[in-house]
PDB file of N, CA, C and O in Angstrom:
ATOM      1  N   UNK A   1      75.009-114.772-171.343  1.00  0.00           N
ATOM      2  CA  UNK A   1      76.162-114.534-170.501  1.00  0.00           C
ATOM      3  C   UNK A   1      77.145-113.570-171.155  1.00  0.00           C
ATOM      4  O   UNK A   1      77.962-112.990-170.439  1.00  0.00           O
ATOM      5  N   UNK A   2      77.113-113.343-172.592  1.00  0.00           N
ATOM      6  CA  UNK A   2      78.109-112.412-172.997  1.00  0.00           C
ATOM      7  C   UNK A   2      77.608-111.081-172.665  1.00  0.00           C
ATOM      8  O   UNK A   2      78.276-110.152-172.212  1.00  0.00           O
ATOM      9  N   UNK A   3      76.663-111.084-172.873  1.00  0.00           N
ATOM     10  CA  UNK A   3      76.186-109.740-172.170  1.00  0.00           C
ATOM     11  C   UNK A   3      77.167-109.193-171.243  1.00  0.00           C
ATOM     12  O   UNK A   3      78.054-108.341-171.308  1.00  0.00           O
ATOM     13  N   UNK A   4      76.517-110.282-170.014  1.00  0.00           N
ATOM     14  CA  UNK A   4      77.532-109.502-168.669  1.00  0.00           C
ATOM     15  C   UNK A   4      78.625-109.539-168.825  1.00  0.00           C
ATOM     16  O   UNK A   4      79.104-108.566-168.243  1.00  0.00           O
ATOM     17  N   UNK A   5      79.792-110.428-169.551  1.00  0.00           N
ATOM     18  CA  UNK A   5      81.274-109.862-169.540  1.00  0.00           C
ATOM     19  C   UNK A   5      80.829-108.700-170.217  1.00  0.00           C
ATOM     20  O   UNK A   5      81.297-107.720-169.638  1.00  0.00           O
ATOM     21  N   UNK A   6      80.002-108.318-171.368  1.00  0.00           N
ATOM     22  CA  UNK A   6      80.274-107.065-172.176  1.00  0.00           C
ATOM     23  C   UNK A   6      80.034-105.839-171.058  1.00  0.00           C
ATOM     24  O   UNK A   6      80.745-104.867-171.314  1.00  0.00           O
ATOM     25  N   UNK A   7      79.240-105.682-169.945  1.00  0.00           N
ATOM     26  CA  UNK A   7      78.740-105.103-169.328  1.00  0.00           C
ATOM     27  C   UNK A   7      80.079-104.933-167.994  1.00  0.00           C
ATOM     28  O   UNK A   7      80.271-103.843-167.455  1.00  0.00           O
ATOM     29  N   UNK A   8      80.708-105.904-167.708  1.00  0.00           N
ATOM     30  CA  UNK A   8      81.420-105.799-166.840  1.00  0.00           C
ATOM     31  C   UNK A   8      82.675-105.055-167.260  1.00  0.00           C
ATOM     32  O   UNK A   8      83.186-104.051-166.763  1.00  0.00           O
ATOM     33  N   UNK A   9      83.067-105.836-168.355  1.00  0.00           N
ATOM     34  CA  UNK A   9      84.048-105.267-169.104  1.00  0.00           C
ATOM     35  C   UNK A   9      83.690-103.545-168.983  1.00  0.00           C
ATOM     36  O   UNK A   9      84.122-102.883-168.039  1.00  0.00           O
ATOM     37  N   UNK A  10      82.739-102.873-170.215  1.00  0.00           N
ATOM     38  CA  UNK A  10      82.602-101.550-170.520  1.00  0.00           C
ATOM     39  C   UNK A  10      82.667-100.661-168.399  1.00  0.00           C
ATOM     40  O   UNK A  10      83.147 -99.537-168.255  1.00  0.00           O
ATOM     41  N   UNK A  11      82.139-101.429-167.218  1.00  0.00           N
ATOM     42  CA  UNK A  11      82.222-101.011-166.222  1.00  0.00           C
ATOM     43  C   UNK A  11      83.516-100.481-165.598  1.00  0.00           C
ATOM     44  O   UNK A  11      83.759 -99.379-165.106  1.00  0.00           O
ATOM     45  N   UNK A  12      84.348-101.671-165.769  1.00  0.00           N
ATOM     46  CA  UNK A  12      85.998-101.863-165.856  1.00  0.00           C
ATOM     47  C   UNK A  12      86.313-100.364-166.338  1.00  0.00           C
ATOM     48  O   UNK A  12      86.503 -99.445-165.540  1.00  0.00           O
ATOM     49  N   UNK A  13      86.351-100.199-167.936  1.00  0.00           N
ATOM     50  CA  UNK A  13      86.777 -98.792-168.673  1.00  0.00           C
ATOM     51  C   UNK A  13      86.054 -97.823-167.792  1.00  0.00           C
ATOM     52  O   UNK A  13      86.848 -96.885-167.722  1.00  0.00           O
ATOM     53  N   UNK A  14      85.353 -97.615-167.317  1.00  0.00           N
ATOM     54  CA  UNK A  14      84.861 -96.185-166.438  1.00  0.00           C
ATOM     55  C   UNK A  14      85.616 -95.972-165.610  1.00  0.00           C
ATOM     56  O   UNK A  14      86.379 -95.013-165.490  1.00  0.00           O
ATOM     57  N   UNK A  15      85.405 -97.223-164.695  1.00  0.00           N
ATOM     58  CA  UNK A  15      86.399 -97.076-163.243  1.00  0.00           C
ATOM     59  C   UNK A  15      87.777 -96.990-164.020  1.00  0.00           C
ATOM     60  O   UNK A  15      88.033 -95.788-164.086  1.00  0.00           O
ATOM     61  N   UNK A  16      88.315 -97.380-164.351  1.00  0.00           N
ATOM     62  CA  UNK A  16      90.120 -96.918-164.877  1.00  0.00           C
ATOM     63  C   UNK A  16      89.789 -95.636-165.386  1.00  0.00           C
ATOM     64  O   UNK A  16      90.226 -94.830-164.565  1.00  0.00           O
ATOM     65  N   UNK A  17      89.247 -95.044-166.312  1.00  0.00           N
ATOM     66  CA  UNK A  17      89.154 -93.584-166.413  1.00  0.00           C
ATOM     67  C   UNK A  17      89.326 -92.800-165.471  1.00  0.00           C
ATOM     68  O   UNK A  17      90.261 -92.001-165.420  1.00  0.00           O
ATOM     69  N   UNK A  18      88.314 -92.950-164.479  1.00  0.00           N
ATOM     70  CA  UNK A  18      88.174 -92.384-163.671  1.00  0.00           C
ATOM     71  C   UNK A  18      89.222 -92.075-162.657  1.00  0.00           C
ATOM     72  O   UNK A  18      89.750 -91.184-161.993  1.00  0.00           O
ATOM     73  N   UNK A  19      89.209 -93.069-162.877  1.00  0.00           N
ATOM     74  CA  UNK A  19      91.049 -93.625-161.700  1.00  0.00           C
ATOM     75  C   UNK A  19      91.878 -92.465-162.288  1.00  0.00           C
ATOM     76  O   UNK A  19      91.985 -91.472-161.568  1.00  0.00           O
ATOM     77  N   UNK A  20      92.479 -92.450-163.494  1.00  0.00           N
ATOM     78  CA  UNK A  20      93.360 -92.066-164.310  1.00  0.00           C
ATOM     79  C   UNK A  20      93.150 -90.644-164.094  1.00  0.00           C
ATOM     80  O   UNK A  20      94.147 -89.947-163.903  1.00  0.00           O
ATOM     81  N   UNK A  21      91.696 -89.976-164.097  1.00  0.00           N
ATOM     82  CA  UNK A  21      90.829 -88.807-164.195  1.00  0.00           C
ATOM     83  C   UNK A  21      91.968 -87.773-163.076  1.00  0.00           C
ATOM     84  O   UNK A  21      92.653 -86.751-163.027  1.00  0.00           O
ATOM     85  N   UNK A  22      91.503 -88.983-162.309  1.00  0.00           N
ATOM     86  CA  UNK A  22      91.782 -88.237-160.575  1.00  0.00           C
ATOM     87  C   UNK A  22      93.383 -88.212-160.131  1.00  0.00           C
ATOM     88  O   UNK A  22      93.965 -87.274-159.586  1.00  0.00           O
ATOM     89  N   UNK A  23      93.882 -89.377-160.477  1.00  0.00           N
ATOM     90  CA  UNK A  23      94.999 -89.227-160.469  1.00  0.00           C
ATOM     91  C   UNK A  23      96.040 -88.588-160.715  1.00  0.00           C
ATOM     92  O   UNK A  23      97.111 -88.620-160.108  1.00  0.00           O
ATOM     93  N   UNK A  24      95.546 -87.590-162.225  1.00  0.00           N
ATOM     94  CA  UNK A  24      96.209 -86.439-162.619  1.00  0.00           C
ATOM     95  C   UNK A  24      96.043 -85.506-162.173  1.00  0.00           C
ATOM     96  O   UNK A  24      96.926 -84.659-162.310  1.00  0.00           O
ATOM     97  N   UNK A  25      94.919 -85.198-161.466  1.00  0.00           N
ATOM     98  CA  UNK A  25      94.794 -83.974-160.665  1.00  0.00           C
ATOM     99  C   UNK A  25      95.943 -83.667-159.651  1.00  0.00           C
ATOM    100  O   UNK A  25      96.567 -84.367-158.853  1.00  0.00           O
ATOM    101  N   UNK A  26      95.992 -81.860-160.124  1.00  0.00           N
ATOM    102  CA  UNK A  26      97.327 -81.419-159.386  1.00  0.00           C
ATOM    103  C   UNK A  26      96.329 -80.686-157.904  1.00  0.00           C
ATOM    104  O   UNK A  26      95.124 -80.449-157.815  1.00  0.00           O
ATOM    105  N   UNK A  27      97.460 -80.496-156.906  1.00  0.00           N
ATOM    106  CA  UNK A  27      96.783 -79.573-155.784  1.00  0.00           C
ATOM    107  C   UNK A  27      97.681 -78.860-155.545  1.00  0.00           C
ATOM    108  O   UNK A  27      98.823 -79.317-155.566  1.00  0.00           O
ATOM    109  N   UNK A  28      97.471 -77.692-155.282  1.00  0.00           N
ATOM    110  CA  UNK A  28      98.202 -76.563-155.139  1.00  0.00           C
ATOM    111  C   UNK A  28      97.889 -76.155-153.630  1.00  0.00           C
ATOM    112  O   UNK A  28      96.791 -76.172-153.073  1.00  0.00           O
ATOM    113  N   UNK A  29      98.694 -75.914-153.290  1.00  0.00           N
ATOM    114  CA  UNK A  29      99.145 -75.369-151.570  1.00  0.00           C
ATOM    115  C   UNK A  29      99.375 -74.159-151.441  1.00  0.00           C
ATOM    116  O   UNK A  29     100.417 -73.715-151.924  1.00  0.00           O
ATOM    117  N   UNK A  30      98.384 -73.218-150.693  1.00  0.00           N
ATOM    118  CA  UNK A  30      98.607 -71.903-151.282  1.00  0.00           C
ATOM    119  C   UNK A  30     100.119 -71.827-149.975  1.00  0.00           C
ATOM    120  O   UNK A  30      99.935 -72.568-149.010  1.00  0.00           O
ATOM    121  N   UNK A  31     101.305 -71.111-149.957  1.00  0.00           N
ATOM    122  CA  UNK A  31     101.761 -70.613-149.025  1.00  0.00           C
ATOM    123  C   UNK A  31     102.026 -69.129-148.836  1.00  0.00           C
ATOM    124  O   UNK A  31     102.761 -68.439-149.543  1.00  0.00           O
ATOM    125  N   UNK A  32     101.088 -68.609-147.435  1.00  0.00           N
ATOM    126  CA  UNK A  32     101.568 -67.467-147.019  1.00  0.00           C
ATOM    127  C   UNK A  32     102.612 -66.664-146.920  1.00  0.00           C
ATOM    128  O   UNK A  32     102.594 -65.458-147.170  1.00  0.00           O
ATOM    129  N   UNK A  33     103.581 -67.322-146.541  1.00  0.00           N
ATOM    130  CA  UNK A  33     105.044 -66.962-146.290  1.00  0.00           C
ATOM    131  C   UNK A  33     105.849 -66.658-147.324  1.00  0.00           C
ATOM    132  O   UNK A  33     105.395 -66.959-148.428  1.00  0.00           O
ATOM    133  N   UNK A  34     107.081 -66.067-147.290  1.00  0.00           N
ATOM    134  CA  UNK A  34     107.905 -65.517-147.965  1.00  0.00           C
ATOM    135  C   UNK A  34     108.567 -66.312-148.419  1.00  0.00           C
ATOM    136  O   UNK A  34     108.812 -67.013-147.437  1.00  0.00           O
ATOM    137  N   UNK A  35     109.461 -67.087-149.891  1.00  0.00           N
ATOM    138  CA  UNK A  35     109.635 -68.544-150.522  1.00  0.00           C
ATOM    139  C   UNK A  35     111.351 -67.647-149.940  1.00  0.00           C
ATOM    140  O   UNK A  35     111.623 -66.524-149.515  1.00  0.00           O
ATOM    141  N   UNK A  36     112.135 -68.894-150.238  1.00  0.00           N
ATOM    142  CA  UNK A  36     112.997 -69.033-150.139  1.00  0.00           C
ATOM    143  C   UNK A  36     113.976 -67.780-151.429  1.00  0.00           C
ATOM    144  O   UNK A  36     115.200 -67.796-151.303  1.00  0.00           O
ATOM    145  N   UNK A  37     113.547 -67.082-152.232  1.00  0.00           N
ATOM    146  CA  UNK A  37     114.493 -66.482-152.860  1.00  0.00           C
ATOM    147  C   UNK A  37     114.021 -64.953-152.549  1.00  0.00           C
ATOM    148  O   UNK A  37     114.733 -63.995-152.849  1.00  0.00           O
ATOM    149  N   UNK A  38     112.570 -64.798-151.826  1.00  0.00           N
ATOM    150  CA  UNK A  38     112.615 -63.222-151.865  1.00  0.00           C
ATOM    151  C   UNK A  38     113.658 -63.283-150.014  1.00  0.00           C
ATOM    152  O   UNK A  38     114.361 -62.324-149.695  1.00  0.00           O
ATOM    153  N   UNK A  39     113.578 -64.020-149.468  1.00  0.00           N
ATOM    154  CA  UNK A  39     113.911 -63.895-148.343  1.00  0.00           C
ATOM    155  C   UNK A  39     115.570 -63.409-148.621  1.00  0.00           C
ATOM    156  O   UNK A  39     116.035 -62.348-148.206  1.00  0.00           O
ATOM    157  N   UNK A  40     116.420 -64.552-149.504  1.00  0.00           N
ATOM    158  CA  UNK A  40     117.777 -63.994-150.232  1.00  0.00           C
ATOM    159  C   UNK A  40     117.698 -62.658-150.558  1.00  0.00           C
ATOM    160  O   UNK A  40     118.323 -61.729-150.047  1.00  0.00           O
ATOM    161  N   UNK A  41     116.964 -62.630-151.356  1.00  0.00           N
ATOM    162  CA  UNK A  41     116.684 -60.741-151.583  1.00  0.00           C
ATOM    163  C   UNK A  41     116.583 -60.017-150.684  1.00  0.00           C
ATOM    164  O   UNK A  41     117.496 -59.230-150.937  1.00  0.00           O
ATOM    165  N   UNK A  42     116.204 -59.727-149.917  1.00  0.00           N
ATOM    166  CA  UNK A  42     115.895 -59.016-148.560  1.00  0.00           C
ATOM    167  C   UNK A  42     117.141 -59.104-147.795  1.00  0.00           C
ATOM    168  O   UNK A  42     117.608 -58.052-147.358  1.00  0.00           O
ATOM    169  N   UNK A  43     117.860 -60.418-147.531  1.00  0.00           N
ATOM    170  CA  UNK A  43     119.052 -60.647-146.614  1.00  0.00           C
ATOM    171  C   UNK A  43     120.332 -59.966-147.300  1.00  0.00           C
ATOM    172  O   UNK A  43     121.404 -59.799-146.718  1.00  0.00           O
ATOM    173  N   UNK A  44     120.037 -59.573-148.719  1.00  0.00           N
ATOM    174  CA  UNK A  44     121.409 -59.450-149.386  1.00  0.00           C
ATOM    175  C   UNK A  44     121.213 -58.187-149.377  1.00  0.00           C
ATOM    176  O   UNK A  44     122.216 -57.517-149.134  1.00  0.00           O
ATOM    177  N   UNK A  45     120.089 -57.539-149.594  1.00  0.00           N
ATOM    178  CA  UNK A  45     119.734 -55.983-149.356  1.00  0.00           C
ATOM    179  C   UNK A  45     120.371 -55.169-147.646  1.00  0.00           C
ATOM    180  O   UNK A  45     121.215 -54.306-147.406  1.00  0.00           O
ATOM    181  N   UNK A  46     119.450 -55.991-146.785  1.00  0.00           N
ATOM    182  CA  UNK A  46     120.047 -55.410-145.434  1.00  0.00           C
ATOM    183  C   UNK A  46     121.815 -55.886-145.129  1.00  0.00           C
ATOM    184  O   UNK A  46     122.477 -55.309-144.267  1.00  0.00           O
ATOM    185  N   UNK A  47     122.220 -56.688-145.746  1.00  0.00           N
ATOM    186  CA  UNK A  47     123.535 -57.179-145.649  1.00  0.00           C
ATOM    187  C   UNK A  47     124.084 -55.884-146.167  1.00  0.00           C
ATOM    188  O   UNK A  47     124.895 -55.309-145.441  1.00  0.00           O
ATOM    189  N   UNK A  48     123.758 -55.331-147.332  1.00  0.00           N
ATOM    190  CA  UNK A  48     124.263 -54.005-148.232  1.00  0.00           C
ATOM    191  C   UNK A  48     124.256 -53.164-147.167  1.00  0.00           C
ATOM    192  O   UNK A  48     125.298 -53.026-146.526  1.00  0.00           O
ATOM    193  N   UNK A  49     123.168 -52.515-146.829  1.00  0.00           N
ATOM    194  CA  UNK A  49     122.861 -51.376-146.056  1.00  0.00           C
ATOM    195  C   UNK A  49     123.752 -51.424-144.811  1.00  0.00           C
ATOM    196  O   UNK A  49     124.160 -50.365-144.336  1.00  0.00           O
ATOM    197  N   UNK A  50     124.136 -52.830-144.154  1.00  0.00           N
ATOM    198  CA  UNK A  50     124.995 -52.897-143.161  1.00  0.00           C
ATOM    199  C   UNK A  50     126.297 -52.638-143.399  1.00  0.00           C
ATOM    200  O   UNK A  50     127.105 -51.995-142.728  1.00  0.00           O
ATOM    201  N   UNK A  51     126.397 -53.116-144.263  1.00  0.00           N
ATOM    202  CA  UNK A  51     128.446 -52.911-144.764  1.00  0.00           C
ATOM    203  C   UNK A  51     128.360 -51.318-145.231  1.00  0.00           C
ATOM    204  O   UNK A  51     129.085 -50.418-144.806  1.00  0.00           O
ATOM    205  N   UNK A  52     127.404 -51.206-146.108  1.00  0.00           N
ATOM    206  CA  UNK A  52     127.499 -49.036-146.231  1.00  0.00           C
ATOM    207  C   UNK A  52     127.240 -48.225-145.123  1.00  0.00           C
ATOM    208  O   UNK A  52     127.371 -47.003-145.176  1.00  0.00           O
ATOM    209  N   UNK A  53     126.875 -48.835-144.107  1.00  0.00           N
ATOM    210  CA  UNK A  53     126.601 -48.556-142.546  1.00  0.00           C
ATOM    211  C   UNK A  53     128.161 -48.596-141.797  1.00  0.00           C
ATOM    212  O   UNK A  53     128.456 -47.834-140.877  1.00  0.00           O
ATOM    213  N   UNK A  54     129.036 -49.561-142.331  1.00  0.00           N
ATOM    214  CA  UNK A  54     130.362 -50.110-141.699  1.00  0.00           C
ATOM    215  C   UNK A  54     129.603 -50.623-140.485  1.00  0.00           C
ATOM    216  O   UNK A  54     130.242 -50.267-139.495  1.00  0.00           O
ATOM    217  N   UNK A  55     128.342 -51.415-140.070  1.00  0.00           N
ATOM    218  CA  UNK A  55     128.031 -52.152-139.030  1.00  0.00           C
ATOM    219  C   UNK A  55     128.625 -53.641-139.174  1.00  0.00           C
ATOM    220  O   UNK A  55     129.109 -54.129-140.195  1.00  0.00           O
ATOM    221  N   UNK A  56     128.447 -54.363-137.685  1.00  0.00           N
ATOM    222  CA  UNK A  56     129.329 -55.328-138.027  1.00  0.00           C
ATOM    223  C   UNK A  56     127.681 -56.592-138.101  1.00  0.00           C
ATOM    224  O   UNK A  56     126.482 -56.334-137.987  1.00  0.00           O
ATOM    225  N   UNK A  57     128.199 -57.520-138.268  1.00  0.00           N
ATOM    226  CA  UNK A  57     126.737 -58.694-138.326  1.00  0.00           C
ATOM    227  C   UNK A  57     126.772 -60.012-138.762  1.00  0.00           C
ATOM    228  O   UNK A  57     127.916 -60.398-138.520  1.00  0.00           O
ATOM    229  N   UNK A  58     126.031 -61.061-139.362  1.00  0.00           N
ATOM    230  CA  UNK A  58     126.572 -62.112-139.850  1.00  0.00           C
ATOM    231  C   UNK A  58     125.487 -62.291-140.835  1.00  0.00           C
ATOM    232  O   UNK A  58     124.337 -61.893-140.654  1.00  0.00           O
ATOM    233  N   UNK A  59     125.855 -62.831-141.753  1.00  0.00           N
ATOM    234  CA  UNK A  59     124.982 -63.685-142.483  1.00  0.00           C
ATOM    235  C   UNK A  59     123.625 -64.346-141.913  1.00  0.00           C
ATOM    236  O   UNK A  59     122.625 -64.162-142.607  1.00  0.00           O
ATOM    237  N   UNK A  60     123.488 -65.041-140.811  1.00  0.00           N
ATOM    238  CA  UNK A  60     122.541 -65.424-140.630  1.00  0.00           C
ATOM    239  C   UNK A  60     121.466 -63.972-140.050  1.00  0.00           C
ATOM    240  O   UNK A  60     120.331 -63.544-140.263  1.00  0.00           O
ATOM    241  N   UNK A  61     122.446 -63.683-139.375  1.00  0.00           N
ATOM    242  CA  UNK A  61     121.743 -62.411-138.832  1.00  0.00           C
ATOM    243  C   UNK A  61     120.686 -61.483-139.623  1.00  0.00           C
ATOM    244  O   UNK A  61     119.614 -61.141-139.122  1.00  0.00           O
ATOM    245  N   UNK A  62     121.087 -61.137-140.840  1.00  0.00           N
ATOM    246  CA  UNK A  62     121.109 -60.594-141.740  1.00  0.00           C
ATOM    247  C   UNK A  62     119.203 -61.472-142.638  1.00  0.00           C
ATOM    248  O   UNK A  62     118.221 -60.896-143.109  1.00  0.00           O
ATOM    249  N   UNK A  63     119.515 -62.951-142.479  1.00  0.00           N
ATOM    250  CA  UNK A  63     118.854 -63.678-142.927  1.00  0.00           C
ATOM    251  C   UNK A  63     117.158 -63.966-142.357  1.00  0.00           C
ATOM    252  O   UNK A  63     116.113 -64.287-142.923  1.00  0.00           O
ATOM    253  N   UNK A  64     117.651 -63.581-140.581  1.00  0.00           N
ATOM    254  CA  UNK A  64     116.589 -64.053-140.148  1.00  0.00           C
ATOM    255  C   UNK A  64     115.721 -62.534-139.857  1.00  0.00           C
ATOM    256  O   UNK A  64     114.534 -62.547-139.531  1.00  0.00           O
ATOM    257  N   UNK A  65     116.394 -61.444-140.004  1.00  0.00           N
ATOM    258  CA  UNK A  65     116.006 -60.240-140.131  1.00  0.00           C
ATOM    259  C   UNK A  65     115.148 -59.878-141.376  1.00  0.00           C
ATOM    260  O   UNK A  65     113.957 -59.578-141.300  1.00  0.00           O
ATOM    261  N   UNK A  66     115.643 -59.916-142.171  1.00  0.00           N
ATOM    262  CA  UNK A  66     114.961 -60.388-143.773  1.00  0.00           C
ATOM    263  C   UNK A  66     113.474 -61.556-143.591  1.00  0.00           C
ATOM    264  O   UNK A  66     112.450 -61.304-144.226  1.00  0.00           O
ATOM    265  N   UNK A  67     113.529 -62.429-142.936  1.00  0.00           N
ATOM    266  CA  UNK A  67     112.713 -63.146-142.402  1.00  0.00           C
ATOM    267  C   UNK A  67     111.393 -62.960-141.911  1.00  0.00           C
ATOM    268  O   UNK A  67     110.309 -63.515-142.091  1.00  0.00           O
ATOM    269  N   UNK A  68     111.919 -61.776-141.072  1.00  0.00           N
ATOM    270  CA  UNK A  68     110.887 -61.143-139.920  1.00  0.00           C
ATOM    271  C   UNK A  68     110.222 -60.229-140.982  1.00  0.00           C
ATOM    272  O   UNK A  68     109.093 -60.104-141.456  1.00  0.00           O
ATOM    273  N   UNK A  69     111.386 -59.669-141.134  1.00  0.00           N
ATOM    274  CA  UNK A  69     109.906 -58.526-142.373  1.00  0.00           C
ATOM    275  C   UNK A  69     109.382 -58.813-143.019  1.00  0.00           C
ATOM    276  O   UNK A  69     108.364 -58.166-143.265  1.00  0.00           O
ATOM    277  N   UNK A  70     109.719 -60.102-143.835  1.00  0.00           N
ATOM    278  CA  UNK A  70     108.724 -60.245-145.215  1.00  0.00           C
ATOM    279  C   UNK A  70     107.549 -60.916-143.902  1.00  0.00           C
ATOM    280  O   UNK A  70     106.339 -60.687-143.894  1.00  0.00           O
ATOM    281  N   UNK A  71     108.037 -61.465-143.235  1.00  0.00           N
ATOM    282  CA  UNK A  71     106.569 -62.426-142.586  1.00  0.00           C
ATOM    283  C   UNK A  71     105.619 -61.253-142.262  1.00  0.00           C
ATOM    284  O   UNK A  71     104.441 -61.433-142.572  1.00  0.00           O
ATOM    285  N   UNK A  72     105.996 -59.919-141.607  1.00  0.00           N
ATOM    286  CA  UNK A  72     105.466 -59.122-141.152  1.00  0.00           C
ATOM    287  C   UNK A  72     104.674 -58.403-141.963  1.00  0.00           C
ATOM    288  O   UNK A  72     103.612 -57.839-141.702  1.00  0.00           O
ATOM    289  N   UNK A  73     105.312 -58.472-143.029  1.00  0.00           N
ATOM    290  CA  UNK A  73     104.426 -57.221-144.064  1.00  0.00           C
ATOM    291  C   UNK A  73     103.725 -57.947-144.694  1.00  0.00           C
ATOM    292  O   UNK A  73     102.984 -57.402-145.512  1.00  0.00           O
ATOM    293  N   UNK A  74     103.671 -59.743-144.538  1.00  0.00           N
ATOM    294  CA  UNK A  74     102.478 -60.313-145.504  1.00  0.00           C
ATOM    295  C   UNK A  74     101.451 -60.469-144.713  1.00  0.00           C
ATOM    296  O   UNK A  74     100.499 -61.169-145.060  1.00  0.00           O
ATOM    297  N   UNK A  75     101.487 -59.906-143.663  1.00  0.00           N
ATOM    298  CA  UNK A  75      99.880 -60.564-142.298  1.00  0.00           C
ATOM    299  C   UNK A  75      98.999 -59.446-142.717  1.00  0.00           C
ATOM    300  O   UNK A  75      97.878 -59.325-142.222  1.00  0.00           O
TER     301      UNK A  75
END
């Protein structure tokens, strides 16, 4: 009978390894889209070009314009 605890036991250590194995595994999400700081970049750029323009506009405006292009130029 010691056998099988020894056998059950050493079974035990695999499966928790394994467990442990997998558990650390990372996954990465590729995303297409433009992250949140080039989009700032882009909005603060056409924001520039508008005020050296003396055009009038808003912030968001500015933001979702910035938006459109990066989406556009990554397809």
């Amino acid at each position: 009978m010691k056998t099988s605890k020894t056998q059950l036991t050493g079974k035990q250590k695999k499966s928790s390894a394994t467990t442990e194995a997998v558990s650390s595994k990372k996954i990465t999400i590729s995303n297409s889209g433009p992250d949140e700081e080039e989009i700032r970049a882009k909005a603060k750029e056409i924001y520039n070009e508008r005020m050296a323009r003396g055009e009038h506009g808003t912030s968001e405006g500015d933001w979702i314009k910035a938006e459109e292009l990066l989406k556009g130029s990554k397809k």
